[in-house]
C-alpha positions in Angstrom: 33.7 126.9 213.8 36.3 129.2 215.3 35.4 132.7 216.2 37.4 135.1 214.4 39.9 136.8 216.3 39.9 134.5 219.1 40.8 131.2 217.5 42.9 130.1 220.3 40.4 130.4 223.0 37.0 129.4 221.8 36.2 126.4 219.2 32.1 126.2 218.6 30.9 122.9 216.7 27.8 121.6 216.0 26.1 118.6 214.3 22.9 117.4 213.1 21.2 114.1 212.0 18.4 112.9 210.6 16.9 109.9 209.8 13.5 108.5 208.4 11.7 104.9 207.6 8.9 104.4 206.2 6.9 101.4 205.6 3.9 102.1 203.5 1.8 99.4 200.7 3.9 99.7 197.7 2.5 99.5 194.1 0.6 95.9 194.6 -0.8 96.7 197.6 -0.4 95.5 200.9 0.3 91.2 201.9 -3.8 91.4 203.2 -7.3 91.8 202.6 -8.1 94.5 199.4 -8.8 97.8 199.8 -10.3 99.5 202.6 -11.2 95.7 204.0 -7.0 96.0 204.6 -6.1 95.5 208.5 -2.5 97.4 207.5 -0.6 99.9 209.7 1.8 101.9 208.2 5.0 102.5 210.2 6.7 105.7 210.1 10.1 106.5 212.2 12.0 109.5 212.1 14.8 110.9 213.9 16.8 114.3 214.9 19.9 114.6 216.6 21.1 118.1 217.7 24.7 118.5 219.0 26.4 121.9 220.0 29.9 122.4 222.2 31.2 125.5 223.3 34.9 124.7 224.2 36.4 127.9 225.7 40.1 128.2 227.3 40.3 131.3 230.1 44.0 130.1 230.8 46.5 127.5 229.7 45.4 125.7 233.0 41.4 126.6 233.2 39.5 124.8 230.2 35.5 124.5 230.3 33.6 122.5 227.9 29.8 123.4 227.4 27.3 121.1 225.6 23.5 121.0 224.5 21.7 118.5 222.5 18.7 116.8 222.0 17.5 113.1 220.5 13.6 113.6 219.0 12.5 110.2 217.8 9.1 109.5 217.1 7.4 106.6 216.0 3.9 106.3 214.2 1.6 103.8 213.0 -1.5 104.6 210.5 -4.3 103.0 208.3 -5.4 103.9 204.9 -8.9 104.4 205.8 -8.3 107.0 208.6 -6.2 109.2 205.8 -9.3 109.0 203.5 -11.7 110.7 206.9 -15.5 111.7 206.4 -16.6 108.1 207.4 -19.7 109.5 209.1 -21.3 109.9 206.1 -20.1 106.1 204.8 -20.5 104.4 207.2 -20.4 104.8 211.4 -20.4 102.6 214.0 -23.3 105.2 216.1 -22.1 105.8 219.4 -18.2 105.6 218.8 -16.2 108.6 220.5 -15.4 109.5 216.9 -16.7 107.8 213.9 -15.5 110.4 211.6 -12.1 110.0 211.6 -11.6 106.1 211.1 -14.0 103.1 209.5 -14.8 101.1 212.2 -13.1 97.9 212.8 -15.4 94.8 212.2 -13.7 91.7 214.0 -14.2 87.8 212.6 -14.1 84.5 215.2 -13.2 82.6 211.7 -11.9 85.2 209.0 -9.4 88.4 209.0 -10.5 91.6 210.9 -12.2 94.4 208.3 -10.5 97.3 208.5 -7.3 98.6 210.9 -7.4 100.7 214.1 -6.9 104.1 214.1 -2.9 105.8 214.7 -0.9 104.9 217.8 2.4 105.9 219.1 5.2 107.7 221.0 7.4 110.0 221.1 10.7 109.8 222.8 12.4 113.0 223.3 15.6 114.2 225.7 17.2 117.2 225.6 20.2 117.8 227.8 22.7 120.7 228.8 26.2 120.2 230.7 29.1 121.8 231.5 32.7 120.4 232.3 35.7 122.8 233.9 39.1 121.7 234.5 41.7 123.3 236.1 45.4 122.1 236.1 47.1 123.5 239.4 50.7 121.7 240.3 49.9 118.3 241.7 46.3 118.5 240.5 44.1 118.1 238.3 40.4 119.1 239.2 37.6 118.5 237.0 33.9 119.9 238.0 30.4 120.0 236.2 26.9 119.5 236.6 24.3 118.6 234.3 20.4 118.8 233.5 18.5 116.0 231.1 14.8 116.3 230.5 13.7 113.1 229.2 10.0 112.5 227.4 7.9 109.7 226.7 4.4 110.8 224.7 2.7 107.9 224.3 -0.8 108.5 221.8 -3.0 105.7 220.2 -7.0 106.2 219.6 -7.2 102.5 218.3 -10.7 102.0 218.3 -11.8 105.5 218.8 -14.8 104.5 215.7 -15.6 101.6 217.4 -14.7 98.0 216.9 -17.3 95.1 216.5 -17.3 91.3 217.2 -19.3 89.1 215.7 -19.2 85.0 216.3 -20.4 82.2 214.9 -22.1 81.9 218.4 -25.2 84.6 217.0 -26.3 82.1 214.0 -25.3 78.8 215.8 -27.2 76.4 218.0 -28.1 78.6 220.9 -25.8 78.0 224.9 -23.4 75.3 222.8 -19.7 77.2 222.4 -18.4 73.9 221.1 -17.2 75.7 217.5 -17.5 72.0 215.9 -21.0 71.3 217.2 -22.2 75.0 217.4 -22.6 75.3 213.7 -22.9 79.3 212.5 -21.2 81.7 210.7 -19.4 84.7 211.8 -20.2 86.1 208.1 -23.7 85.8 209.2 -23.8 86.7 212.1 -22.2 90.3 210.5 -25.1 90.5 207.8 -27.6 90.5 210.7 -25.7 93.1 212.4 -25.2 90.9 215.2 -22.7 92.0 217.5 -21.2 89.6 220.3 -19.0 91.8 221.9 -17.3 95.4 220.9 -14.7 98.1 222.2 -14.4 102.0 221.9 -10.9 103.7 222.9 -11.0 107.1 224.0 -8.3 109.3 222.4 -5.1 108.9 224.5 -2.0 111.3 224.8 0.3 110.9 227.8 2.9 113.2 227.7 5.1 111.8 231.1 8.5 113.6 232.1 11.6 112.8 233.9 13.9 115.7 234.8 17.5 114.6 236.1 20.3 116.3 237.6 23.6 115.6 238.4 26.9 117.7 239.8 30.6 116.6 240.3 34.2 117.0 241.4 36.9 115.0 240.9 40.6 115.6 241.8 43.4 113.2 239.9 46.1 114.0 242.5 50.0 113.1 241.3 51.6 112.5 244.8 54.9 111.1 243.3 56.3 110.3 240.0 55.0 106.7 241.1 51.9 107.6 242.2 48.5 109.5 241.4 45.5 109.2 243.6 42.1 109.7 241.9 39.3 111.0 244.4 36.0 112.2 243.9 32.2 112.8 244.2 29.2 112.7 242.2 25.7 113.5 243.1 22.4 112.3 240.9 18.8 112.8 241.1 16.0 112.3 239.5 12.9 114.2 240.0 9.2 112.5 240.5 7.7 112.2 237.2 5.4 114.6 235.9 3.0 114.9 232.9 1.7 117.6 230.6 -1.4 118.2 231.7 -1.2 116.8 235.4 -3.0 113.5 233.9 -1.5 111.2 236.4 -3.1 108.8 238.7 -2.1 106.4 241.0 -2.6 103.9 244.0 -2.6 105.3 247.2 -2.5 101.7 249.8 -3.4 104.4 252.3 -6.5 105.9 250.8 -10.2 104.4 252.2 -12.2 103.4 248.6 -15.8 104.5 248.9 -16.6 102.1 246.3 -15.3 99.2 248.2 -16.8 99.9 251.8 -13.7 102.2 252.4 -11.8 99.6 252.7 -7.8 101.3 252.7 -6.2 101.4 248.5 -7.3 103.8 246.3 -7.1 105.6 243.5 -5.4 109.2 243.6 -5.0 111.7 241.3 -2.3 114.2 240.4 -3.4 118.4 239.8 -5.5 120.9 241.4 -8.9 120.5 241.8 -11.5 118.4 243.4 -10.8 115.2 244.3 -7.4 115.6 243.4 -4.1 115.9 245.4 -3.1 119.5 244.7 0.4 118.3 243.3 1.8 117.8 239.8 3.5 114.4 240.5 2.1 111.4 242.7 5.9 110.3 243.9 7.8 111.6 246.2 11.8 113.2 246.0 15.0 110.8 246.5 17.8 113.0 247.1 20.6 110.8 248.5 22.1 110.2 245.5 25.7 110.6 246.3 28.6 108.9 245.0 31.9 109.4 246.3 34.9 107.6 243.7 38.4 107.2 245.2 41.3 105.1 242.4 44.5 104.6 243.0 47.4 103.7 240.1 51.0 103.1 241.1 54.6 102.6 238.8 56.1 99.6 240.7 59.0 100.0 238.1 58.8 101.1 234.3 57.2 98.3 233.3 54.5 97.5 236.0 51.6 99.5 237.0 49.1 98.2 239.5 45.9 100.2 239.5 42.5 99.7 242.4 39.5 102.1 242.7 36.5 102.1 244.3 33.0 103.6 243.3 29.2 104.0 244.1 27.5 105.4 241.0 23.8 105.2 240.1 21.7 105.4 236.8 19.1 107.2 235.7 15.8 106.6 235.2 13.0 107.1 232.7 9.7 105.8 231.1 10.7 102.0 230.0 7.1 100.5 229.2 4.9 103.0 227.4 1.7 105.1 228.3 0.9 104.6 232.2 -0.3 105.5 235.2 -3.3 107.2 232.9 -6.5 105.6 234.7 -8.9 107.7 235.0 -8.0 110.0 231.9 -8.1 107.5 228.9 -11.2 104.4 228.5 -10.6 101.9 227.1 -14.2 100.1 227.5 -15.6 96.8 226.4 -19.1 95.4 225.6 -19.7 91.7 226.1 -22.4 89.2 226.9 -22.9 86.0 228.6 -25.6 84.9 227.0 -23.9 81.7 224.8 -24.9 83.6 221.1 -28.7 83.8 222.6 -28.6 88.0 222.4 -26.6 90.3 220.7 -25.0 92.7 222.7 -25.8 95.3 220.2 -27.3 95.8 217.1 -24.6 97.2 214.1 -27.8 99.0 213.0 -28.3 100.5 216.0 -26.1 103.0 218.5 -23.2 101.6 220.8 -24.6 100.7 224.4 -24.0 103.6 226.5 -20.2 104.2 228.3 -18.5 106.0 230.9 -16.4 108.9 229.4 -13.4 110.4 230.8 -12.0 112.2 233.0 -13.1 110.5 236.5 -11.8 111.6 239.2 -12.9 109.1 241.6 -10.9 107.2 244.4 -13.3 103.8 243.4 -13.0 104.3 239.7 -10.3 101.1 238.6 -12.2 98.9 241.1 -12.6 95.3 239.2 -9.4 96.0 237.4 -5.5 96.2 237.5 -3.6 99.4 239.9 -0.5 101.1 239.0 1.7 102.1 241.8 4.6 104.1 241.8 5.1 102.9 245.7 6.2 106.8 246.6 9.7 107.2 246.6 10.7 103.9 245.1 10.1 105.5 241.4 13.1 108.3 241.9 15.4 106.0 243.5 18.3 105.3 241.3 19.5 102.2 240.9 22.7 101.8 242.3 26.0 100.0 241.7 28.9 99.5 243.9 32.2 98.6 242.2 36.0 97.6 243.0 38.6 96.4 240.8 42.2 95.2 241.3 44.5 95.0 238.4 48.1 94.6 237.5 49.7 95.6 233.9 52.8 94.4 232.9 54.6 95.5 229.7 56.5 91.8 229.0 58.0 93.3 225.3 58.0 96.8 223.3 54.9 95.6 222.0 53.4 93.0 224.3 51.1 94.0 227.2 49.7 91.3 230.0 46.6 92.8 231.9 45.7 90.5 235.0 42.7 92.0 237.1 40.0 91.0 239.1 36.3 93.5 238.6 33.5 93.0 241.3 30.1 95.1 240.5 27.4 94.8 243.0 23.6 96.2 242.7 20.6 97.4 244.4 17.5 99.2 244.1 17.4 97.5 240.6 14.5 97.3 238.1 12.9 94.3 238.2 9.4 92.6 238.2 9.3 90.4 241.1 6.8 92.5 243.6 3.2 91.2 243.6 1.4 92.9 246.5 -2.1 91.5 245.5 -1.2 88.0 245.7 -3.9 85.9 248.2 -1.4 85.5 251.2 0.5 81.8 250.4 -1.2 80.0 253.9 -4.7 80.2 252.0 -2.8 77.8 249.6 -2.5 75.0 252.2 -6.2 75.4 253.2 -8.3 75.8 250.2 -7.8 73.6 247.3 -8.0 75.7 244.1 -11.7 74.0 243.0 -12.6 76.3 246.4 -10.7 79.1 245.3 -12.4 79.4 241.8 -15.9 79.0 243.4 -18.2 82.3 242.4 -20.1 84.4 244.5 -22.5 85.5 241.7 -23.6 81.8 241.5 -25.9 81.4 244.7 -24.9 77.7 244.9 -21.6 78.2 245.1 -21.6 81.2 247.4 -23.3 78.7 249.8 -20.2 76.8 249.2 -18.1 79.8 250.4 -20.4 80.6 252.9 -19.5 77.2 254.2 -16.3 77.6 254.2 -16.7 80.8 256.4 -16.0 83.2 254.0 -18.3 86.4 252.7 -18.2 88.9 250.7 -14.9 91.4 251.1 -17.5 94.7 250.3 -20.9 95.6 249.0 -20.0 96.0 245.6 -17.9 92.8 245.2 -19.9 90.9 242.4 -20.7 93.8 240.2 -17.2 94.9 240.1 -15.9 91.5 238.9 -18.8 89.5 238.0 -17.8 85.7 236.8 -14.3 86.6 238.1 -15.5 87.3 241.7 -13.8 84.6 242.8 -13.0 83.1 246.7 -9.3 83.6 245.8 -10.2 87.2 244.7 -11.9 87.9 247.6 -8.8 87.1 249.5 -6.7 89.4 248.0 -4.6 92.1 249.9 -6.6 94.5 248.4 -9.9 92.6 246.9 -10.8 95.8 244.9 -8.2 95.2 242.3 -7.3 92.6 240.4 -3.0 93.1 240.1 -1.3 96.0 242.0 1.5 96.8 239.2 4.8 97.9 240.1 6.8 97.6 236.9 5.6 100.1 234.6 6.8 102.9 234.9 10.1 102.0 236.6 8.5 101.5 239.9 9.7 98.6 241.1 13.1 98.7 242.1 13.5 95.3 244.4 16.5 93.6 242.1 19.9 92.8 243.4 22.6 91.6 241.4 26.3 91.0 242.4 29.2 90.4 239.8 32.6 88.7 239.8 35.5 88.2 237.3 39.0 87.4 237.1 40.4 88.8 233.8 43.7 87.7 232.0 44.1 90.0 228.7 47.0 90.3 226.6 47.4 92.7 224.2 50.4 93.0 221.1 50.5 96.1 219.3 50.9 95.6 215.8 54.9 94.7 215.1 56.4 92.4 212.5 52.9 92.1 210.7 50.9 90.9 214.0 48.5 92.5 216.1 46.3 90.6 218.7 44.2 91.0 221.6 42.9 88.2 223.9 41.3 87.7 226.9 39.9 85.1 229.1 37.3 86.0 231.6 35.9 83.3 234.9 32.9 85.2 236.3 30.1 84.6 238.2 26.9 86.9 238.9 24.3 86.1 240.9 21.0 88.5 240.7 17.5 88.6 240.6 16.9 92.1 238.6 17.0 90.1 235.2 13.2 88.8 235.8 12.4 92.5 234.4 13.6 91.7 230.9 12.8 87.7 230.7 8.8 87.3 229.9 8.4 84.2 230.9 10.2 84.8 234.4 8.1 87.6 235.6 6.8 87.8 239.1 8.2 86.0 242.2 7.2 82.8 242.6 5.8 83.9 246.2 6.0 87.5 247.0 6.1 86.7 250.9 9.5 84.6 250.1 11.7 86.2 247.1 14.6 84.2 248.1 14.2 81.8 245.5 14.5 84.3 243.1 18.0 85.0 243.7 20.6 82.8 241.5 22.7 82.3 239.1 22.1 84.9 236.2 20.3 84.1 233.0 23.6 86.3 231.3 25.8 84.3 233.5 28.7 83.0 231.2 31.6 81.0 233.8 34.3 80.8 231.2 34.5 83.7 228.1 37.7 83.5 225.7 37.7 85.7 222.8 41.0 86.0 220.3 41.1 88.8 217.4 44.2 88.3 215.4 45.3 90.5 212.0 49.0 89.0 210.6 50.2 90.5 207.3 52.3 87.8 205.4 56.0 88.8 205.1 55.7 88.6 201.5 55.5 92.0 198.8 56.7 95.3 199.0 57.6 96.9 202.0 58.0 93.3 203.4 61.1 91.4 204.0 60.3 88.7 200.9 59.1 89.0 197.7 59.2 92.7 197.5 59.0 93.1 193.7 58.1 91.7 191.0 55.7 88.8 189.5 56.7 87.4 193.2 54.9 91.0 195.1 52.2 90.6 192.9 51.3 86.6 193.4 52.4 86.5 197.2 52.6 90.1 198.4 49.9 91.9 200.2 48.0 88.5 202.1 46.5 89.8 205.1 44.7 86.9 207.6 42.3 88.1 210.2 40.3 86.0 212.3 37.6 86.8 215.4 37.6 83.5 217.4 34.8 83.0 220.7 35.2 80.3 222.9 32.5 80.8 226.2 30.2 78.7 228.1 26.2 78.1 228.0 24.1 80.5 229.8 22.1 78.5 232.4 19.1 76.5 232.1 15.4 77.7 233.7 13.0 75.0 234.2 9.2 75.7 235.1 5.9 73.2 235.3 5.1 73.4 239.2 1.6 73.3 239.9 -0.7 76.3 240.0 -2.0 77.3 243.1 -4.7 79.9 242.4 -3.8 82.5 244.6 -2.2 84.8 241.6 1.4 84.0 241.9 3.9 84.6 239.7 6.6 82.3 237.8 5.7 78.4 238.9 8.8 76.9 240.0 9.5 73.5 239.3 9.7 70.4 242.5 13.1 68.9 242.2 15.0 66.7 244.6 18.1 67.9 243.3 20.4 69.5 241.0 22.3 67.3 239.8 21.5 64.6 237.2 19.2 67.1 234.7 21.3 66.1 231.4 19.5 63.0 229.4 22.2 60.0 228.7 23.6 60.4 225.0 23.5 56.7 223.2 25.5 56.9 220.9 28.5 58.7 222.9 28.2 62.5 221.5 24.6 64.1 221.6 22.6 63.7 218.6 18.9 65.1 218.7 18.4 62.6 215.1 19.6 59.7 216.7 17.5 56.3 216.0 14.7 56.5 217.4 13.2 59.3 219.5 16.7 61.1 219.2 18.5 61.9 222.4 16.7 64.4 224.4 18.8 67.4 226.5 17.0 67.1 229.8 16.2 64.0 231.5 12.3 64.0 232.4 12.8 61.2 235.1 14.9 63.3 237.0 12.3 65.2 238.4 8.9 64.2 240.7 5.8 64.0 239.2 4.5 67.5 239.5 0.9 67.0 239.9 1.8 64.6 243.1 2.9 67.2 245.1 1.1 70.6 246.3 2.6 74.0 247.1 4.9 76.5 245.4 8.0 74.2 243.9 11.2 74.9 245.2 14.0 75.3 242.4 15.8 78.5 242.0 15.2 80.5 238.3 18.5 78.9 237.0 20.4 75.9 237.7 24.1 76.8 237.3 24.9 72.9 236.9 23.0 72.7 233.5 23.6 75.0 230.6 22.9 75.5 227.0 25.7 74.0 224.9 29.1 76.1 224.0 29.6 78.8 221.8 32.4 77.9 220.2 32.9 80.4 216.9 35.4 80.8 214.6 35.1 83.7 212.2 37.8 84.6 209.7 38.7 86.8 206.9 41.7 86.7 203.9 42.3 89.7 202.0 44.6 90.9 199.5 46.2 94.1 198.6 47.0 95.4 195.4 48.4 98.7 194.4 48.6 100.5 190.9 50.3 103.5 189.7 52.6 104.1 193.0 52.2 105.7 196.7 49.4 108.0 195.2 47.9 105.7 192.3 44.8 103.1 192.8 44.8 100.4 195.9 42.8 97.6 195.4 41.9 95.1 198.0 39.9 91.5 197.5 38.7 89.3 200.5 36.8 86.1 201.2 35.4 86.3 205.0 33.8 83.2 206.6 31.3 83.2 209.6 31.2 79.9 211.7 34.0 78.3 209.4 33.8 74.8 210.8 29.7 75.1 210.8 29.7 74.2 214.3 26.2 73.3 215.5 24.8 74.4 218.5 21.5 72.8 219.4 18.8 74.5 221.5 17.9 73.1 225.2 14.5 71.6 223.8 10.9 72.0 226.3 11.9 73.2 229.7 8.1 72.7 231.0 8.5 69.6 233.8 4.7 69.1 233.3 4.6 68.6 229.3 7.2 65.3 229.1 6.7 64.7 225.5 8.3 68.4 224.8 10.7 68.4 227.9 14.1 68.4 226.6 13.3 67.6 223.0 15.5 69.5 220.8 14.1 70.8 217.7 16.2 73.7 217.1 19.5 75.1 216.8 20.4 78.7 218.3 23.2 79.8 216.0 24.0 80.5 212.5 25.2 78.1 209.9 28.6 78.9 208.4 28.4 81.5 205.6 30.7 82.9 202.9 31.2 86.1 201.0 33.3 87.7 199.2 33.9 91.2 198.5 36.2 93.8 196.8 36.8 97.9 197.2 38.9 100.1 195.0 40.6 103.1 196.7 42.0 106.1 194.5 
C-alpha cells in the first residue's frame, strides 16, 4: 500500500497467515477402547503469522526499512471426557486436585488404560521489531539497525489433575511373589475391589518463560578502487536472563546451605519477592559481551577473476528448547506407591486419595530425593558463538560458465550441548567400590552394616526418607547427595559444546545457454565437535564429567566427500529450437526437457557403545577397543550381502573388540570412529517432461512428465547392533535406510 501523495517515498505492506490441524475421532470413532473407556487425545495446531514493513526514503541516498511481526503457534491436546465436565457427580477419584473437570484415569498392568489425561500443551510465541537505515555517501555504503525479539514458551498440561489409579495383578495374586507367570491375579480384579497399587495427581501447570533479545549494528561496504571494496563491521547481541509470568521460577543455587539436608551447600532458590524468595524476577545473571566485529574483503584481479576473504564472530540467540522448566516448587506432580508385593492397597478407589503436598513451596529443601535444574548463572544468556573465515576465488571460464574454488572454516563455542553431569559420584570411587557395594541400601540395617564397614555413613539426617530403596552408597557419594541428577540441559543451560568445521569447495555453475543449465559442487570437509550429544538421545551425558575429552570427535553429521549434480537440458528439437521446428516433427520430438538431481556423499560415522556400567551415574558407556582399525566384518562372497548363506554377512566384526565384561573402568573409544561409516549415498533422481502448446503464444501449454526417485533402486543397508555387549545383534543388518526407487507421473495444463 502506497500512501497517497507520497508514493515515491513511503511503501507500507503487510501480510497475514493462518493455519490450523486438527485431528479429532471421525465418524467411527477413534482406533481404541469405546466411548468414554477411549485413552484418545485430540491434537489441535494453529498458526498466525503477522508481517508489517514501513519502507520510507528521506533522500535518494538515506533509505530506512522498519519491520514488526509476530509467529503465535499453539499446540493442544484434549480428551472427550474432559469436554463432557461435571464428573463429580459420575464418578470422582475423592481427593484429586480437580475431579470435576476430567474422569479419572484408571491404569491396567495387563489391558489398555480407562480413560485419557486431561489437556496439555504450549504455546510458542515471538514477536519482533527492527529497523534497518542505509546511507549511500561516495565511497560508502553504511547500513545501521538494531533490533528487539521477545520470544515465549507457555507450556500447560493438568494430566492427571482427576487422579489417575493403578491397579495390578499383584492385589488378587499370591501375596510377596511379582513373578507375573507364578503370581496369578487379575488387574480386572484387582479394579472391582477398588484396589489400588499405586496412583498420581498433577497439579494444574502453566509456565509462561520469556526470552527478550537485543541486537544493534553497523556495517560499512567501503569501495576503495574500482578493484577493490572492503566490507567492515560490528554487531552486538544479547540476550536477557529469562523471566516468567508470574515470577514462578526456581532454581539450584550450589551455594545455598539446604536445611533439609544438614545444610549441607545446593539448594533450591526461588525467583520473586517475598519470603524465602530472592527478590528478583530471573535466577540468571546478564551476559553482555556479545560483540561481533565482521571485516570482508573482495578484489577484481581482472574482469574475469574475483578473489573474495572475510572474517566474522557472530552468535545466536537463545530460547526455551525443551518445554515447561525450572517450575519446582510451583507445579506437583506426586505419586502414591507401596512396597508391600500386592499385600496392601495403597488406597482404596472407594475411599479419598492419601493425603499430598500442594503447591507453592517455597522451601530451599523442597526437591530433596529428586532431580535439580540449574541454569549455572550466566551460562543460560551466553550466546553461542561461531567464528568463521573463508577464502575463495571465482573465475568466469565462458559467458555462461562460472568455477567457484573456496575453502570455509566455522569454529564454535559456548554451544548447547548435554555433556555436563555435576552429580556424578567422583570416577576414583569407581576403582574402589565394586558396584554390588555401591547399590548396597542404607534403609536395610544389614546392609548399612555393610557400609558401615566399608567406612561410610550417612551423608545427612534425612538421607533414607528422602530416597528410601534408592538410598544408595553410590548416592550417598554424590557431589551433592540431596539430589538425584543436577540438569543443565533444559532450558538451554548448558553451553559446554565445541565444534570446529572445515571444507574445501569446488562449484561450477552454467547459466542456462544452448538448452543447458547446471550446477555442481564437490565438497571435502571435516568437523570435529562435541555439541551434537544435545540432539543424539542415545549419546547424552559425558562418558565421565571429570574427563570430557573423549567426547570430542569426529561429528555424527560429518560427511568427508559430498558431490551433488542438478542438470535441466532442453532437446534441440521443436519450435524455437534449431531442429524440428514445425510440424508432425515439433509435435513428436519438440519440447523434451531432461532434468536430473544426482547425490554422491559419504557415510556419516559409526558410534559404538556396550562398556560396562559403573554405578556412579555416568553418562554414555563408551566401548574398550584396542584399536580402530579392523571394525568392518569380512564379506564372503566379495560384495556385502546381509542374505548371504548362512547367517548373512554382518557390518561390524564382534571379534574385533575385548570382551567387555573382562575389563573394569569407563571404556575408552571416542563417540565416532571416522574409519567406519555407514554405507554411501549414492542417488540418482530424474525427471522427463514434455511441452506442448495449443492455440499460439497466448493459447493452452500443456506439459506431461514421468519423474523417478532412486532410479537404479540402489540399496543402502543400515549398520546393524552397535551394542559391543549384545554379539548376536552387533553388526547384524536388518534394515535398509533409504527409499526404494519410485515412479510417477504427472500432467498440468496452463491457459
Amino acid at each position: 500500500m502506497e500512501p497517497e501523495g507520497r508514493p515515491e517515498k513511503d511503501r507500507i505492506s503487510f501480510y497475514f497467515g493462518w493455519n490450523e490441524q486438527l485431528e479429532a475421532p471421525g465418524p467411527l470413532g477413534v482406533n481404541t477402547l469405546p466411548g468414554l473407556y477411549s485413552d484418545f487425545l485430540d491434537l489441535n495446531r494453529k498458526s498466525k503469522v503477522y508481517r508489517a514493513t514501513w519502507d520510507h526514503n528521506f533522500t535518494p541516498t538515506l533509505l530506512n526499512q522498519f519491520r514488526g511481526g509476530g509467529n503465535d503457534w499453539r499446540e493442544g491436546h484434549d480428551s472427550v471426557q474432559e469436554k463432557i465436565g461435571g464428573w463429580k457427580d459420575k464418578f470422582c477419584i475423592a481427593g484429586a486436585p480437580d475431579c470435576d473437570y476430567n474422569l479419572g484415569v484408571l491404569r491396567f498392568s495387563e489391558y489398555t488404560q480407562w480413560g485419557a489425561y486431561s489437556n496439555n500443551g504450549s504455546e510458542n510465541l515471538v514477536y519482533s521489531f527492527a529497523d534497518d537505515m542505509t546511507w549511500i555517501r561516495g565511497k560508502h555504503t553504511l547500513k545501521f539497525g538494531g533490533m528487539y525479539q521477545l520470544g515465549a514458551y507457555n507450556g500447560y498440561g493438568r494430566q492427571c489433575v482427576a487422579g489417575c489409579a493403578d491397579f495390578s495383578y499383584l492385589g488378587t495374586g499370591r501375596a510377596f511373589d511379582e513373578n507375573f507367570g507364578t503370581a496369578g491375579g487379575n488387574s480386572f480384579a484387582s479394579f472391582l475391589l477398588g484396589w489400588a497399587t499405586n496412583g498420581s495427581i498433577d497439579t494444574v501447570r502453566y509456565i509462561g518463560q520469556q526470552w527478550p533479545y537485543f541486537a544493534g549494528y553497523v556495517q560499512d561496504d567501503w569501495k576503495l578502487s574500482s578493484k577493490l571494496t572492503v566490507n567492515l563491521g560490528l554487531r552486538w547481541d544479547m540476550t536477557l536472563p529469562p523471566r516468567e509470568e508470574l515470577d514462578r521460577w526456581s532454581d539450584f543455587s550450589p551455594t545455598t546451605p539446604n536445611p533439609g539436608a544438614d545444610n549441607r551447600l545446593g539448594a533450591l532458590i526461588y525467583a520473586g519477592s517475598g519470603e524465602g524468595r530472592q527478590g528478583s524476577r530471573t535466577l540468571a545473571d546478564s551476559w553482555f559481551r556479545g560483540f561481533g566485529p565482521r571485516i570482508g574483503l573482495a578484489y577484481s584481479w581482472d574482469s574475469k577473476t574475483v578473489i573474495r576473504t572475510n572474517f566474522a564472530r557472530s552468535f545466536s540467540q537463545v530460547t526455551t528448547t525443551t518445554g515447561s522448566t525450572h517450575q519446582k516448587g510451583f507445579t506437583q506432580t506426586f505419586g502414591f506407591g507401596t512396597t508391600a508385593s500386592g499385600t496392601a492397597p495403597t488406597f482404596l478407589l472407594r475411599d479419598q486419595l492419601p493425603p499430598y503436598p500442594v503447591p507453592p513451596f517455597i522451601s530451599p529443601s523442597f526437591q530433596n530425593g529428586a532431580d535439580m535444574p540449574w541454569w549455572q548463572g550466566q551460562e543460560v544468556t551466553r550466546l553461542p558463538e561461531q567464528l568463521s573465515w573463508n577464502l575463495s576465488v571465482q573465475r568466469q571460464l565462458t559467458s555462461s560458465l562460472v568455477l567457484d574454488v573456496g575453502y570455509n572454516a566455522v569454529a564454535g563455542s559456548h554451544l548447547q550441548a548435554g555433556l555436563l553431569n555435576y552429580n556424578q559420584v567422583p570416577t576414583f570411587y569407581a576403582q574402589r567400590l565394586t558396584n554390588a557395594q555401591l547399590g548396597l541400601r542404607f534403609n536395610d540395617p544389614g546392609q548399612a552394616a555393610q557400609i558401615a564397614g566399608l567406612g561410610f555413613g550417612l551423608p545427612y539426617t534425612d538421607f533414607v526418607r528422602n530416597f528410601g530403596n534408592r538410598a544408595t552408597l553410590a548416592q550417598s557419594l554424590r557431589p551433592y547427595p540431596q539430589y538425584t541428577d543436577i540438569n543443565t540441559w533444559d532450558g538451554n543451560g548448558d553451553h559446554s559444546g565445541h565444534s570446529s568445521y572445515h571444507a574445501a569447495i569446488v562449484k561450477l555453475d552454467k547459466r542456462f545457454a544452448q538448452g543447458l543449465s547446471f550446477t555442481t559442487s564437490y565438497v571435502f570437509s571435516k568437523m570435529l565437535t562435541d555439541a551434537d550429544s544435545y540432539w543424539i538421545t542415545d549419546q547424552s551425558w559425558a562418558a565421565d564429567h571429570y574427563n570430557r575429552r573423549l567426547e570430542k570427535s569426529i561429528g555424527s553429521y560429518d560427511v568427508t566427500h559430498n558431490y551433488k549434480l542438478g542438470l535441466t537440458y532442453e532437446l534441440p528439437f521443436g519450435k524455437g529450437k534449431r531442429w524440428a521446428n514445425s510440424g508432425v516433427a515439433n509435435w513428436v520430438i519438440g519440447g523434451w526437457r531432461l532434468s536430473s538431481i544426482n547425490l554422491y556423499a559419504s557415510g556419516r560415522p559409526i558410534a559404538i557403545s556396550g562398556g560396562s556400567g559403573l554405578g556412579i551415574f555416568t553418562g554414555r558407556q563408551p566401548a574398550f577397543i584396542t584399536s580402530y582399525d579392523n571394525w568392518r566384518a569380512p564379506e564372503r562372497s566379495g560384495s556385502f550381502d546381509p542374505q548371504v548363506t548362512g547367517n548373512g554377512d554382518r557390518f561390524l566384526d564382534i571379534t574385533a573388540f575385548p570382551s567387555q565384561s573382562a575389563v573394569r573402568g569407563i571404556g575408552n573409544s571416542t563417540r565416532f570412529n571416522p574409519k567406519v561409516r555407514e554405507f554411501a549415498n549414492l542417488t540418482e533422481n530424474v525427471s522427463v517432461a514434455k511441452s506442448l502448446r495449443f492455440g499460439g503464444d497466448r493459447g493452452i501449454t500443456a506439459e506431461i512428465r514421468g519423474e523417478a526417485f532412486n532410479l537404479f533402486n540402489r540399496h543402502r543397508f543400515g549398520n546393524g547392533g552397535t551394542n559391543v555387549s549384545d554379539p548376536n545383534s552387533f553388526g547384524r543388518v536388518t534394515n535398509v535406510i533409504n527409499d526404494p526407487r519410485r515412479l510417477q507421473v504427472g500432467a498440468k495444463i496452463t491457459f
